[in-house]
C-alpha positions as CSV (number, residue, x, y, z in Angstrom):
1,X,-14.6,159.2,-21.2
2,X,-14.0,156.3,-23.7
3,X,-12.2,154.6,-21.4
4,X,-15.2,154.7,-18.3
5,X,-17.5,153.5,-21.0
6,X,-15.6,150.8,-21.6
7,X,-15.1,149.8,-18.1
8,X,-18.6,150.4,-17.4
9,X,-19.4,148.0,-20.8
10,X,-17.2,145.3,-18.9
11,X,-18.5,145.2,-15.9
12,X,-22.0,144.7,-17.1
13,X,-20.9,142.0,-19.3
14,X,-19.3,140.3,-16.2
15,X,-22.0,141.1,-13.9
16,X,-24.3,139.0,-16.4
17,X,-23.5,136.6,-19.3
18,X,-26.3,136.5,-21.9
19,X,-26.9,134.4,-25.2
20,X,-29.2,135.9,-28.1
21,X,-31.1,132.7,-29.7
22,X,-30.0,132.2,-33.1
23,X,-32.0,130.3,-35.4
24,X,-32.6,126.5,-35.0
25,X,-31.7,126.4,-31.4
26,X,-33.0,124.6,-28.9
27,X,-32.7,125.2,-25.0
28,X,-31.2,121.9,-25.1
29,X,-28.9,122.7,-27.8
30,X,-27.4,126.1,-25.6
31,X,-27.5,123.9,-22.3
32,X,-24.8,121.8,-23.8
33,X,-23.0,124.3,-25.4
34,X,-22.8,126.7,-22.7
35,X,-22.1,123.8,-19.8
36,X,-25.7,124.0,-18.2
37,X,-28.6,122.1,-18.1
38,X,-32.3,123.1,-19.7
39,X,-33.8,123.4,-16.4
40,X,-31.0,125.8,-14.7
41,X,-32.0,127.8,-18.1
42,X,-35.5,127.8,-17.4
43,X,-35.1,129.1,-14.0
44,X,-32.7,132.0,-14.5
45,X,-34.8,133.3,-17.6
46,X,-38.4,132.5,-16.0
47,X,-39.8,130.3,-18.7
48,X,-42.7,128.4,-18.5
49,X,-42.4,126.5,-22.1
50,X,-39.6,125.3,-24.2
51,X,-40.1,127.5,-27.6
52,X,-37.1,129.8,-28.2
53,X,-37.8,132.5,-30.6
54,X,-34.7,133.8,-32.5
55,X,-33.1,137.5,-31.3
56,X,-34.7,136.5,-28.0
57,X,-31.9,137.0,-25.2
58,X,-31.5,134.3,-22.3
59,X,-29.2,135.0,-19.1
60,X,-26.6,132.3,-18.6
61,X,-25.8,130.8,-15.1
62,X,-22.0,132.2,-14.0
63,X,-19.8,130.3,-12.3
64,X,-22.0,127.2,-11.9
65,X,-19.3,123.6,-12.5
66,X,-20.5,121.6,-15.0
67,X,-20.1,118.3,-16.8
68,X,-21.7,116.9,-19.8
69,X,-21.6,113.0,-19.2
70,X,-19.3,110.9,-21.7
71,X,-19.4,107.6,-22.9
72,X,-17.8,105.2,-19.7
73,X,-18.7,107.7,-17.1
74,X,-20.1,106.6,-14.1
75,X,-21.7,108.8,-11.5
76,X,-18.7,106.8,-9.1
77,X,-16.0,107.5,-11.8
78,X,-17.1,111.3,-11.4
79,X,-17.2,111.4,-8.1
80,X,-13.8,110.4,-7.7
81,X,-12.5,112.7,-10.6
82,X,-14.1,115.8,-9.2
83,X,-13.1,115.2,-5.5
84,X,-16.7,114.8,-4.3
85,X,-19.3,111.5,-3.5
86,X,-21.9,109.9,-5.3
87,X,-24.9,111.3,-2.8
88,X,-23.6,114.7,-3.3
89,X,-23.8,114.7,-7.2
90,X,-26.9,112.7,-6.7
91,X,-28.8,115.0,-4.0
92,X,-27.4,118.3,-6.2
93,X,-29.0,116.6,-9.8
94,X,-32.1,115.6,-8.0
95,X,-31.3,112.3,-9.3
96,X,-33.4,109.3,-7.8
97,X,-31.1,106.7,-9.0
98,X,-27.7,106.7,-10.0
99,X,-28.1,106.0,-13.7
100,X,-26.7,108.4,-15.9
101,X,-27.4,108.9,-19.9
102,X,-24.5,109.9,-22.4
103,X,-24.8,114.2,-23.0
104,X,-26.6,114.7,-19.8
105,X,-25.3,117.9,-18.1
106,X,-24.2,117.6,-14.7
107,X,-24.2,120.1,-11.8
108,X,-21.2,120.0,-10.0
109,X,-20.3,120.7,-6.4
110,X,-18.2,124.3,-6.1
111,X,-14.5,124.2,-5.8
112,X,-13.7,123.0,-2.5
113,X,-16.7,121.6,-1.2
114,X,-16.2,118.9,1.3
115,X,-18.7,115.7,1.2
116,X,-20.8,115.6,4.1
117,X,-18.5,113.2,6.9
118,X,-20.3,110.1,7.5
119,X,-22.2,109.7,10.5
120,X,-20.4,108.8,13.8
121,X,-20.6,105.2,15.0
122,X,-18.4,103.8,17.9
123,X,-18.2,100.2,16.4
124,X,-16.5,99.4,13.6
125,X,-14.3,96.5,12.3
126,X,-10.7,96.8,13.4
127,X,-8.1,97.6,10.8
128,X,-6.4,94.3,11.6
129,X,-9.5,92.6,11.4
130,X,-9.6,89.3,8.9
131,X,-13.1,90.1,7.2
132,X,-11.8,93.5,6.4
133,X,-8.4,92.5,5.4
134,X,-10.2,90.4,3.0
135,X,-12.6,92.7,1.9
136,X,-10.0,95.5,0.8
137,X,-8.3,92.4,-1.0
138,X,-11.5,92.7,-3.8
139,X,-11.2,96.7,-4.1
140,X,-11.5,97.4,-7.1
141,X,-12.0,94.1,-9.2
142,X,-14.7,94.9,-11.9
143,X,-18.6,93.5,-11.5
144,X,-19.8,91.7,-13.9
145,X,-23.7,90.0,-13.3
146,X,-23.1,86.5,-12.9
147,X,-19.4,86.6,-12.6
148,X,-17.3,84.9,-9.7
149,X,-13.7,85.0,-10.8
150,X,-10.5,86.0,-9.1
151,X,-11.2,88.4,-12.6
152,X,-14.6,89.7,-12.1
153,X,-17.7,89.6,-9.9
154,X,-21.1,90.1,-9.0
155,X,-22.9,91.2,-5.3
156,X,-23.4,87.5,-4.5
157,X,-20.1,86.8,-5.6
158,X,-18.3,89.0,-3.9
159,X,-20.1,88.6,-0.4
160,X,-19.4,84.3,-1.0
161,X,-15.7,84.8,-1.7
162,X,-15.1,87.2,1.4
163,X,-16.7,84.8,3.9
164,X,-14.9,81.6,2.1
165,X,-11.5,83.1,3.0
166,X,-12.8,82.9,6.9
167,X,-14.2,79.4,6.4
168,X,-17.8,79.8,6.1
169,X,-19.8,78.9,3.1
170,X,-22.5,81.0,1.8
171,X,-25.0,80.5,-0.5
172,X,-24.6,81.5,-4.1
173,X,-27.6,84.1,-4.7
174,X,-28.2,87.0,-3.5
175,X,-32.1,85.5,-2.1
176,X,-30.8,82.4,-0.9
177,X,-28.3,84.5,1.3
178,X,-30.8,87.0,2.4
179,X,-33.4,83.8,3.3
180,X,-30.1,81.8,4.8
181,X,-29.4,83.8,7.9
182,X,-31.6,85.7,10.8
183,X,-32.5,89.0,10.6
184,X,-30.3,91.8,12.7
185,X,-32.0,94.8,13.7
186,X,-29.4,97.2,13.4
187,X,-26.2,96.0,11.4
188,X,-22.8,95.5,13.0
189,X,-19.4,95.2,11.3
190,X,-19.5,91.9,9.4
191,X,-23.4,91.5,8.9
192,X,-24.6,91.0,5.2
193,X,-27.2,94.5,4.0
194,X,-29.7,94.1,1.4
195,X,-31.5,95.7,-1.1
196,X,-34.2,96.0,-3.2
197,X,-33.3,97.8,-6.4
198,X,-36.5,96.2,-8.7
199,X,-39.2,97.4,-5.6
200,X,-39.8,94.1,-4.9
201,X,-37.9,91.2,-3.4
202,X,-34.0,91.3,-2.4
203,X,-31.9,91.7,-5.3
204,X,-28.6,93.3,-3.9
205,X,-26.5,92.5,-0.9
206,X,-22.9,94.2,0.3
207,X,-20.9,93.8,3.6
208,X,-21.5,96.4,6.4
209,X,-18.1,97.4,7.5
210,X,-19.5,99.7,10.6
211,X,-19.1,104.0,11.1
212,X,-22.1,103.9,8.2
213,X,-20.6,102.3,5.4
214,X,-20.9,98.7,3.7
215,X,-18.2,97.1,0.8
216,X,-20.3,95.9,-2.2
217,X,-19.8,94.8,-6.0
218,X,-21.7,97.7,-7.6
219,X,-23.2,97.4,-11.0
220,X,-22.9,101.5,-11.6
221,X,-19.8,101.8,-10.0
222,X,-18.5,98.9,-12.0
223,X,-16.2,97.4,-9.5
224,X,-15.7,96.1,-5.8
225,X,-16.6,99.4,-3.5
226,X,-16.8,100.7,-0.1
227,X,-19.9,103.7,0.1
228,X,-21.9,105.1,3.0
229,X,-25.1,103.1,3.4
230,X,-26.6,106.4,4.6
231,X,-26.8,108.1,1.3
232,X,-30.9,108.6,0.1
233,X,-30.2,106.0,-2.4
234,X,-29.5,103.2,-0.2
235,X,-31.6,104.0,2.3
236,X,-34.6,104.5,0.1
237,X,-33.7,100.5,-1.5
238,X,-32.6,99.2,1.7
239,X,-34.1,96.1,2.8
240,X,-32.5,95.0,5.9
241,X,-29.3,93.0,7.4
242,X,-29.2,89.6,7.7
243,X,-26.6,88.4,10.7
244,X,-24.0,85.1,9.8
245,X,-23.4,83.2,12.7
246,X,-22.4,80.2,11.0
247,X,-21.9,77.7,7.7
248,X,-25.8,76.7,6.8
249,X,-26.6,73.2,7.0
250,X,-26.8,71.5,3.5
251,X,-30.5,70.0,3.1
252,X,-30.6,66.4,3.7
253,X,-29.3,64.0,1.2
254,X,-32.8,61.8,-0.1
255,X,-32.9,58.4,1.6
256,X,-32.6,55.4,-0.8
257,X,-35.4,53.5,-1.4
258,X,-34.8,49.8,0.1
């Protein structure tokens, strides 16, 4: 008999996990320490405010992967840590940008989850190919905003240094390069992508690689990387490819005066 009720009083416990509210708590305060967030609370319990009273008895989410955001994380550095992609953890937070704050709770995807595969697309650079060859030469190299170093770099930067190995000069900026070059309707391999991030003009720009992806110097990611220019983010902020068909002409040097 002992021994049913004891099984019993297991399997309930299992079945649901529970917290009682202990003075000076906070939903906040149990999201952290239980690996949740205050609105995954909310929504299992049915609350409509944020008061707590003490002895009160919330249900905790089971099985539900977690992470409470350190100092130095990146949604990118996450991504790669926890085997999934910066959309995902994006479209699963309901995060509109890819920010992230020190002690935010994270959702994570469940344990083996594949990423969505990108899009199919029949052209794309050729493995051989000297613009990509160059471009997977900058993997990795941190950003920096105004950088352009063998040691670190910004968007501009990046996009200038990958063409200069093929012999054509870019501008500097990323507006001068967006205002350099003609517009391309859809973007093939090699065309320079632009975006928006401020909601106003042009203020980002990476290097579309083809099958739905582009290689930029990312200022969340921290470093030179290659991501899927289909994710919401990008294509909410997306502004547009521009098409380089050759070196722009330097403006005239001023004539003297006789």
């Amino acid at each position: 008999m002992r021994r049913a009720f004891l099984l019993a009083f297991l399997g309930l416990a299992l079945a649901q996990a529970t917290y009682t509210v202990a003075p000076g708590d906070t939903l906040y305060s149990i999201a952290r320490r239980h690996g949740t967030t205050v609105e995954a609370l909310m929504r299992l319990n049915g609350l409509e405010s944020f008061l707590l009273q003490p002895g009160q008895v919330l249900k905790l989410p089971s099985g539900e992967r977690t992470h409470v955001v350190a100092p130095g994380d990146t949604l990118f550095s996450l991504a790669r840590r926890y085997g999934t992609t910066v959309e995902a953890l994006m479209r699963l937070n309901g995060l509109s940008s890819p920010e992230i704050k020190v002690g935010q709770v994270l959702r994570l995807p469940e344990e083996g989850e594949a990423p969505p595969p990108p899009p199919p697309e029949p052209e794309a650079l050729d493995p051989e190919s000297p613009l990509l060859r160059a471009v997977l030469r900058y993997l990795g190299v941190p950003y920096k905003y105004g950088a352009n170093s063998p040691l670190a770099l910004d968007c501009s930067a990046f996009v200038a240094q990958v063409y200069a190995e093929l012999g054509v000069a870019l501008p500097r900026t990323t507006k001068e390069q967006y205002q350099a070059f003609p517009p391309a309707e859809a973007p093939r391999p090699g065309d320079l992508v632009f975006f928006s991030f401020g909601g106003k003009e042009v203020d980002h720009v990476g290097i579309y690689l083809g099958r739905g992806v582009f290689a930029h110097a990312s200022s969340y990611g921290s470093r030179v990387v290659i991501e899927s220019l289909e994710a919401p983010f990008y294509r909410k902020v997306y502004r547009g490819a521009r098409r380089v068909m050759a070196s722009p002409e330097p403006p005239p040097a001023p004539s003297a005066t006789p």
